[in-house]
Steps between C-alpha positions, in 0.01 A plus 500: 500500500414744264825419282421167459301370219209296606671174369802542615784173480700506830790229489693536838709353482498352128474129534241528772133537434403773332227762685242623271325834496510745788330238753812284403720825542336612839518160634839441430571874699315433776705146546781734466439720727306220789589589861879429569559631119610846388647574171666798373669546144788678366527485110864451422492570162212547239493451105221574271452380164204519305182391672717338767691600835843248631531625876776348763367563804614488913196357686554572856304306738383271795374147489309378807720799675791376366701766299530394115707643215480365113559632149236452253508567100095615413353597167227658437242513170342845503153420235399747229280694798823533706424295752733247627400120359707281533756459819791248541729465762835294539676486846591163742455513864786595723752245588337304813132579428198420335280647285160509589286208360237767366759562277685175402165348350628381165329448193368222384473400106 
């Protein structure tokens, strides 16, 4: 947590609602990794430009113990302290499955 800056924008996916700060951030882990979830990432591909990272990344993983596989595109905002700020996140469920609702909460205007 110690990378994260304490107000840290978490859009995952973008579209959904956002989590703010590292409760957001920690809450939206720990929903992630529930019992019946496991995760594990393999970054594809990373570009850096600036004050930002573009990363493809693998995410390996189970979903109520059912094995899961998806592509995601992720950017990060690294602040002028180097800590990461600002996190979005594009990727669709597998074909056949949902997402969970945690994280299809849209916003509203």
């Amino acid at each position: 947590m110690a990378n994260f800056a304490d107000g840290i924008r978490l859009e995952d996916p973008v579209s959904g609602l956002p989590k703010i700060g590292k409760d957001g951030l920690e809450k939206s882990w720990t929903n992630s990794f529930k019992d019946g979830h496991d995760w594990k990432i393999e970054i594809v591909l990373m570009q850096t430009c600036a004050d930002q990272a573009a990363l493809h990344v693998k995410n390996h993983g189970k979903v109520e113990g059912n094995p899961v596989e998806l592509d995601s595109i992720e950017i990060y905002t690294i602040d002028d302290a180097g800590k990461v700020a600002y996190i979005r996140t594009y990727f669709n469920p597998p074909d056949g499955q949902q997402l969970d609702p945690y994280f299809l909460q849209q916003k509203t205007s």
